[in-house]
N, C-alpha and C positions, 0 to 999 in steps of 0.2 A: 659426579658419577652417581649414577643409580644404585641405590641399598639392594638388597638380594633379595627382597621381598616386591621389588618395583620393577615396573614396565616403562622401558625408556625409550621416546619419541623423539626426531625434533622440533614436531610444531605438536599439540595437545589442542585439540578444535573442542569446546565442548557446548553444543546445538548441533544440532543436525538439519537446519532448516538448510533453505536457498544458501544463505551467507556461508553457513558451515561447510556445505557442499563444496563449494565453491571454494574458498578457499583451501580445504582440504585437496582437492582437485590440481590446483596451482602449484601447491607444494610439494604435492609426490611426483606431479610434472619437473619440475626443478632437479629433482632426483633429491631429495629429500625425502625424508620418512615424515606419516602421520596419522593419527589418529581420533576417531570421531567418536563423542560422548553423547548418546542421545538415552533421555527417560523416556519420551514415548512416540512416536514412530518418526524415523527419519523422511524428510520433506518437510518438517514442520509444518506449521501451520495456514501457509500459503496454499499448502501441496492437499490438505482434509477440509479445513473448517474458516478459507476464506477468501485469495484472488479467485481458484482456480473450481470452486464451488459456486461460487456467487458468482461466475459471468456465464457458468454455464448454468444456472438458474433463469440470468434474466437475459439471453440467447433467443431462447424461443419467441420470447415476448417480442425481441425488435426485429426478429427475422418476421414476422408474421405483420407487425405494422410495416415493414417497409413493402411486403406485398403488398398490402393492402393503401399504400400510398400512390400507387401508380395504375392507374386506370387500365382495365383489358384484365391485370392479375387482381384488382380486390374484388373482380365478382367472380373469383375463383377458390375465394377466402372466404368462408361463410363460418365455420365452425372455430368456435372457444376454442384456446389451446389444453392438451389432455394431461393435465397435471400428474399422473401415475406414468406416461413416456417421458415426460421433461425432470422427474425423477429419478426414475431408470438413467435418465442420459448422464444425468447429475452423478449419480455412483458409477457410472462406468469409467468416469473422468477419476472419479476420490478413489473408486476400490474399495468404497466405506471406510478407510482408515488404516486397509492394508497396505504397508509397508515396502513389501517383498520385494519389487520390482527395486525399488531405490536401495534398498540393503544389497541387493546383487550388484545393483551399480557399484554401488562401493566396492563391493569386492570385486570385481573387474576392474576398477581402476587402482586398484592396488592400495587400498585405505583399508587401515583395521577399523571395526566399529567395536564398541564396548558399551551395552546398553545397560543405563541406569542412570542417577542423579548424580552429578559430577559437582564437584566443591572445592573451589579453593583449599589450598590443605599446608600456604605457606608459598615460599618463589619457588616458580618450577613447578610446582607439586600439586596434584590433582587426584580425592579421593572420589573415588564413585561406586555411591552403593545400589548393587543389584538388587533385582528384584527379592529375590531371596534373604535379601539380609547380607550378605556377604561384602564384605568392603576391599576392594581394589584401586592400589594407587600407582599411579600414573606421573612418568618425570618426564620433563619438556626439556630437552638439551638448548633451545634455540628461546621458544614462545610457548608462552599457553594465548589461545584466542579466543576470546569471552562471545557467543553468539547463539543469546538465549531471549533475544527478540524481550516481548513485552506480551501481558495480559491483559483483557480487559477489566476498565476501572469503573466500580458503580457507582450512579450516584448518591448522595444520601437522601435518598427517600425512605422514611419509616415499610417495614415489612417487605422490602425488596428482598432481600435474602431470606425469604421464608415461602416466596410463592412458586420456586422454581422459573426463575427468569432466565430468557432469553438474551445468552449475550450475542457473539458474532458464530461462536460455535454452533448453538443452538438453530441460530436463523439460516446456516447455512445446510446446513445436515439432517434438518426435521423430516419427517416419514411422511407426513401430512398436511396439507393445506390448513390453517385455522379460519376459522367461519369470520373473526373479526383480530386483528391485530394493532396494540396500542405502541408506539416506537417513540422512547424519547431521547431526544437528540435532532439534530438538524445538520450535521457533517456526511463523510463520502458514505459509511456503511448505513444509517439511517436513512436516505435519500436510495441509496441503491437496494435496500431490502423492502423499503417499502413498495419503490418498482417491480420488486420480482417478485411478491406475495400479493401486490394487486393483480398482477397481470396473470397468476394464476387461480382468481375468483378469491382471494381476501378481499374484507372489508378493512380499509387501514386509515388510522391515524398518525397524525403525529406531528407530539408535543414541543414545540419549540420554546426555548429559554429565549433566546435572542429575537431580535425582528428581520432577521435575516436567514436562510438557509447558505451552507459554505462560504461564511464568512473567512476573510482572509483570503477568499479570491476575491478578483471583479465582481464587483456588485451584476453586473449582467450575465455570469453563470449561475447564481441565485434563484436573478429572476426569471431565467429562464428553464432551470429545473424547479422552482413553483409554479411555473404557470402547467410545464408538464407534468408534473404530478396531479394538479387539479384536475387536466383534462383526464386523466387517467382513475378521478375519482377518489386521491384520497383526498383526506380530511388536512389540512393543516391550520393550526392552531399556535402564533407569535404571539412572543411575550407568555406564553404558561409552562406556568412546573407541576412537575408531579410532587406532592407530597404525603402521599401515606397509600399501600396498595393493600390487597388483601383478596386471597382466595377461598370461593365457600368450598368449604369441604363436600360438599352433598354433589351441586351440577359444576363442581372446579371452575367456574366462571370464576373472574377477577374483577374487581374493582378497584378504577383509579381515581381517588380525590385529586384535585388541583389545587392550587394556591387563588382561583379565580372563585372559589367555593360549588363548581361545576363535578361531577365525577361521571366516568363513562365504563360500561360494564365490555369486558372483554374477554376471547380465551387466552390470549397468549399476551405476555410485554415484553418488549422489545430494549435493553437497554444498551445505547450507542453513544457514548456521549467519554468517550478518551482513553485513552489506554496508561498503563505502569509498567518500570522495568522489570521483568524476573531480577531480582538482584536479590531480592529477601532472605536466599539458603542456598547464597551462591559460595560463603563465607569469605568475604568478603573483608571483615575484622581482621583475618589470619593475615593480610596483609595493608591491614595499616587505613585500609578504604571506608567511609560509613557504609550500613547494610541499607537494601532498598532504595538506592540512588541510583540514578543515571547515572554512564560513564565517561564521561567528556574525555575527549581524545584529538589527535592532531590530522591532518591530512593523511597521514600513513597509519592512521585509526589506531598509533601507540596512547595506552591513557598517559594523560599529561600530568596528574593529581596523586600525589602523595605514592607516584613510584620512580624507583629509583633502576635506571637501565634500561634497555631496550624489549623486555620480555614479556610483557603485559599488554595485550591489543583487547579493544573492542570494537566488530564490526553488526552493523546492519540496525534495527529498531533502538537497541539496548544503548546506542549512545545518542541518541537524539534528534541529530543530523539533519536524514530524509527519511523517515519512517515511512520506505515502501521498499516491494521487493526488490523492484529493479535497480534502486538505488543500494540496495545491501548487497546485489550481486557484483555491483561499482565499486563499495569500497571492499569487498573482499578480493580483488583480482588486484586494486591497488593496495592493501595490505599484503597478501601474500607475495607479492614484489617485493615491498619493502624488506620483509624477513627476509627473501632468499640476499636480496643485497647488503642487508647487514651480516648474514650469516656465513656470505664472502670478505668480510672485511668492509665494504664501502660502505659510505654513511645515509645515502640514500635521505640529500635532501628535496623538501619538499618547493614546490613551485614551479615553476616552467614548466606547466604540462607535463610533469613526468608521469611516468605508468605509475610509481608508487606512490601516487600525490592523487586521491581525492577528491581536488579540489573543487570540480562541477558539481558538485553537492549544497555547494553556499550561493550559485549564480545560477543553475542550468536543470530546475530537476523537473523531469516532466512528468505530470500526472492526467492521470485518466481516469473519469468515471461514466459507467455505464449506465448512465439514468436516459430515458427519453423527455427531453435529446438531450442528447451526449454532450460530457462536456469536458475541455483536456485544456491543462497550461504547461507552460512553462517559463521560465525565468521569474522576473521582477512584475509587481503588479505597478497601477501606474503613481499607486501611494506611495508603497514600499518605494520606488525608485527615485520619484523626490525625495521622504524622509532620507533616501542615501545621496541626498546633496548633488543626483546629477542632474543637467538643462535635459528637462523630458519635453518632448513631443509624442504625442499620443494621436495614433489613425484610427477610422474605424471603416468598416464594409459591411455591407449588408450582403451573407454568403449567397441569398438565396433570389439575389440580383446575375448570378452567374449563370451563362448558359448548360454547365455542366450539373448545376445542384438544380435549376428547373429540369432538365432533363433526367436525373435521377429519382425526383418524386415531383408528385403534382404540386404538394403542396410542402415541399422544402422550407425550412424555417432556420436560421444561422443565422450569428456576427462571429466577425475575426476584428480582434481588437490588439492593433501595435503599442510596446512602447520601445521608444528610440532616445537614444541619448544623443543627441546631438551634438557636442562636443566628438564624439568620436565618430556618428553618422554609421551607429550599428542599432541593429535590433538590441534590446535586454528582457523583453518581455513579449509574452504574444498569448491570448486567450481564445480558444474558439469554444463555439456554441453548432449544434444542427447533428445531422446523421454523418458520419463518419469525422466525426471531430477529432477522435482516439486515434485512428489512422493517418490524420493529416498533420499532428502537434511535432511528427518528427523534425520533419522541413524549417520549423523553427529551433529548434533542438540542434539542429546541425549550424543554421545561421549563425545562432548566439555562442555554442562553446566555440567556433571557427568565426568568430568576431568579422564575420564578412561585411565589408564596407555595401550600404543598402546602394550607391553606382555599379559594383560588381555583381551582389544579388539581382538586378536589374537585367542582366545577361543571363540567368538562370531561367529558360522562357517555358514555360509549365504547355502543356499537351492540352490540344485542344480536340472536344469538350469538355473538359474534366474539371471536377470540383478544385481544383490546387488550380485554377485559371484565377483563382481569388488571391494569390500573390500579386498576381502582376497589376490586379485590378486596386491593391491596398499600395505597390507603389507607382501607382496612378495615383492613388489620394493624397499621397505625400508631394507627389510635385515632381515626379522623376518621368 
């Protein structure tokens, strides 16, 4: 029971991003009470300073190259795109940071919000202190639900925290184009921001550690967003680190030494290279957890580590999982299941496909990124899937051999690459490369969690001419 000084829930949400939405959302559907804890504006971070900024950033760019890829419209395309509308368009998307809208949501779905920094405060118990100072605590008849995503992580280069760097916040929400941009890092937001700061007249580089760009995909979504980035004019630079920056005070230009003993003068750096959990002043101690860790959790996103009961969930970046939105709005719709079933009595185990199970987070998550060209997976790559001990067979296609991707641009450029376990004669993995990659990665997405036998996928017969005429054409390759 709640002390007389406390506010009692049955689920205590505290983030207010996608995850927290969401699950908050589930729970008062259930006819359950709950409550959302956000420090600073509800939507999180998806919603200001990174999916939903950064594709409308680099929007213009591919809508303007795919004119200009089809003959009759690219001599209709003459002029640079106008970086002060593709701004505009950008805040009309963020709202700059306002809130409002998603704070009514809530209150129209029948969710208390309580804005401030919410902390552990013991089981059950959640202090949150307002802006003012004042401290408010909060009891979870049911759960408290940890969804407070993750920060960006610097690296250690001397003087980075002193020149005013650019993390993902910065690169999404900036006022102005910079005349020259240095980005180090080689994963999804350093490849996607360099695209959308060249394509509005940056000069860009970017530093890579590895010899590969998006490593831990397909080696041929790499190469094929280095090679379009280069057409696209920037700089890339394998095998080099930054190690020491520095901003002149007098013309704010920056300078970046390398470890190659090279340095290149800049306005802005860009640094992309991994993220950490908010866990630091979540207090974390008050119940038994180390501060500043990740928080491993089960299918039903309960932490599994040094607690005791059902009461303690972590959903969406903060446990490790799938650090993407669409996968944190996954396990929040399968945690918030889980709670309303445990908080009916049942045990709400995990497996068989159930709703509070998870599970397609460790086999099935698809991702997208908006580089030209585009490039989207899902499942098992075809290493990962040997390392996991299955008989792989691996297809490939050339997308721009179909008559629907020749007829959508002149000069179409794609692969779709299978992998199939053959022991069981399904897909587990599938990579594509070209213009609408992001749109087409579903149709494997559906193959692989619905384990369809590739004899039955074979009766699935795609529309003709249409770029998805490249299934049927990948099992042609296979022998079907």
């Amino acid at each position: 029971m709640a002390a007389p000084d406390e506010d009692a829930y049955d689920v205590v949400v505290v983030g207010g991003g996608p995850a927290g939405e969401v699950v908050a959302d589930r729970i008062v559907r259930s006819g359950l009470t709950a409550v959302v804890v956000e420090a600073e504006a509800v939507g999180g971070e998806c919603s200001y300073r990174a999916c939903v900024p950064s594709k409308a950033l680099l929007r213009p760019g591919a809508a303007r190259a795919e004119a200009r890829s089809v003959d009759g419209a690219r001599q209709a395309v003459t002029a640079a795109l106008d970086p002060a509308r593709v701004l505009a368009r950008r805040d009309r998307f963020t709202g700059r940071g306002d809130d409002t809208g998603q704070a009514d949501w809530l209150d129209g779905a029948g969710i208390a919000l309580v804005r401030g920094h919410g902390r552990l405060a013991g089981e059950r118990r959640v202090e949150v202190t307002a802006p003012d100072g004042t401290v408010r605590t909060l009891q979870a008849r049911r759960a408290v639900v940890v969804c407070t995503g993750t920060e960006p992580a610097l690296p250690p280069v001397e003087g980075l925290d002193r020149i005013g760097v650019w993390t993902n916040r910065q690169a999404t929400t900036a006022d102005a184009v910079p005349a020259r941009l240095v980005v180090i890092g080689g994963g999804v937001v350093a490849c996607e921001m360099a695209t959308a700061w060249r394509s509005l007249g940056a000069s860009a580089t970017l530093l890579v550690r590895d010899r590969a760009l998006l490593t831990g995909w397909e080696p041929c979504a790499g190469e094929e967003v280095t090679r379009g980035l280069s057409d696209l004019g920037v700089r890339i630079r394998f095998g080099v680190s930054a190690v020491r920056v520095a901003r002149d005070e007098t013309t704010r230009t920056v300078t970046v030494e390398t470890d190659d003993g090279t340095a290149l003068v800049c306005d802005e750096v860009l640094a992309a290279v991994g993220r950490r959990p908010r866990t630091a002043d979540l207090g974390l101690e008050t119940v038994g957890l180390p501060v500043g860790d990740w928080l491993p959790v089960d299918d039903t996103c309960r932490v599994t580590a040094g607690i005791d009961g059902d009461w303690l969930y972590a959903v969406g970046d903060v446990n490790r999982r799938a650090p993407l939105t669409h996968m944190a709005k996954y396990q929040a719709r399968a945690c918030a299941a889980a709670i309303v079933e445990r908080a009916a009595g049942r045990p709400a185990f995990t497996g068989g496909r159930q709703r509070w199970s998870a599970e397609a987070d460790r086999f099935a998550v698809p991702q997208a990124v908006f580089t030209r060209p585009e490039v989207a997976s899902v499942g098992l790559t075809e290493r990962a899937a040997r390392e996991a001990g299955l008989a792989v067979r691996t297809v490939e296609y050339r997308i721009d051999d179909v008559a629907g991707a020749a007829l959508h641009a002149d000069d179409y450029r794609g692969l779709a690459k299978l992998v199939v376990d053959e022991t069981r004669g399904v897909v587990v993995g599938c990579t594509l490369t070209g213009p609408m990659a992001t749109e087409l990665i579903h149709t494997a997405t559906v193959a692989i969690v619905g384990e369809v036998p590739l004899e039955r996928l074979w009766h699935a017969v795609p529309a003709f001419p249409t770029v998805s005429e490249v299934w049927l054409r990948l099992l042609e390759a296979y022998g079907l």
